[in-house]
N, C-alpha and C positions, 0 to 999 in steps of 0.2 A: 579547033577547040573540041570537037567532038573527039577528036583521036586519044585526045590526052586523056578527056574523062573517061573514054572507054580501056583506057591502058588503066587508070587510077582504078578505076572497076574491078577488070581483070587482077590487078597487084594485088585489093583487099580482097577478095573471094579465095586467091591462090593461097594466103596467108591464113584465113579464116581455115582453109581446108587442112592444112598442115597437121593441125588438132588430130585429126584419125591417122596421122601416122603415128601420135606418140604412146610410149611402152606404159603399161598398166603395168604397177605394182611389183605381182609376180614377173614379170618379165624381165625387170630392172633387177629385181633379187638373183633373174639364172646369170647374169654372167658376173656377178661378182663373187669372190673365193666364200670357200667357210668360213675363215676367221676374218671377214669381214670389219666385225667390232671391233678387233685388237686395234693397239694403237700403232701409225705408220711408225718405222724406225727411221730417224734420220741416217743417211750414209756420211754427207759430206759434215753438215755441223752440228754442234752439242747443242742438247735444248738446256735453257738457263730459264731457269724458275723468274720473273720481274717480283724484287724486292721492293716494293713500295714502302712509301714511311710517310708519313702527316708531312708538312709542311710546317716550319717554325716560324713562328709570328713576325722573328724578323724579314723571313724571306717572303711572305704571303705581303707584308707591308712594303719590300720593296717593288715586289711584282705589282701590285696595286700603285704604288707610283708613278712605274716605267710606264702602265697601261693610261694613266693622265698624261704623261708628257707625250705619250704615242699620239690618241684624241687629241692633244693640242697641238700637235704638227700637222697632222689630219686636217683642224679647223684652218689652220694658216694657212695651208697649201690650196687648200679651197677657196678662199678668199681672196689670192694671189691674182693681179688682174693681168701681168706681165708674163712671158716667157723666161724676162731677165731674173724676175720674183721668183719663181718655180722650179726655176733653175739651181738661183741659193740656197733655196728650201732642199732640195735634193740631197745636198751634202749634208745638210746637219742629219735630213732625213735617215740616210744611208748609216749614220756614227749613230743613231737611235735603234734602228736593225739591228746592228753589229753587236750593241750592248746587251740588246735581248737576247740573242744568240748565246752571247757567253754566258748571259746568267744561266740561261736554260743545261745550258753544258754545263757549269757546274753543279747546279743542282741534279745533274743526272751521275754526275761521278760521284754525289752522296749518298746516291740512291733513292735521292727522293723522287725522281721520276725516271728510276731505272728500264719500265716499257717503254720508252721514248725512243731508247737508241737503236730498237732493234735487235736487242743483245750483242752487241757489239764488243 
């Protein structure tokens, strides 16, 4: 028992000391270039601006749908006292995923949630 808290001792003191190794300010500024500030250039891919757009009242009313029928597979599944239960719940579970997903993809090919994809 003693070994360990004298190792756990030893661990927090080593960690606490690390602190006086690290680089002050100036230090951290000598080894990076002068233009610094500029911004990195990509090599391999294009940076794409994320075109956002509001969300149309039919899409925010169907996402607020999808989001009840989620919460009430949610409650079912909960309340499932069977393995057999849990199990059936899965599949419909699984076609409720599925369906959010596409929505989300389409609304990202309209641009309404064009940062989603990663610029893709």
């Amino acid at each position: 028992m003693t070994d360990i808290r004298n190792t756990l001792i030893g661990l927090c003191m080593a960690a606490t000391s690390l602190g006086a190794w690290a680089q002050t300010a100036d230090e951290h500024k000598e080894h990076h270039p002068a233009d610094a500030n500029a911004p990195a250039k990509s090599i391999n891919m294009p940076v794409k601006a994320a075109t956002t757009q509001p969300l149309s009242t039919d899409q925010m009313a169907r996402m607020d749908q999808h989001m009840k029928s989620m919460q009430a597979m949610h409650d079912k599944m909960m309340a499932a006292k069977t393995t057999e239960e849990r199990q059936a719940l899965m599949a419909e579970h699984m076609k409720l995923m599925q369906e959010g997903m596409s929505m989300m993809k389409n609304m990202g090919d309209k641009g309404a949630m064009g940062g989603m994809q990663g610029g893709q």
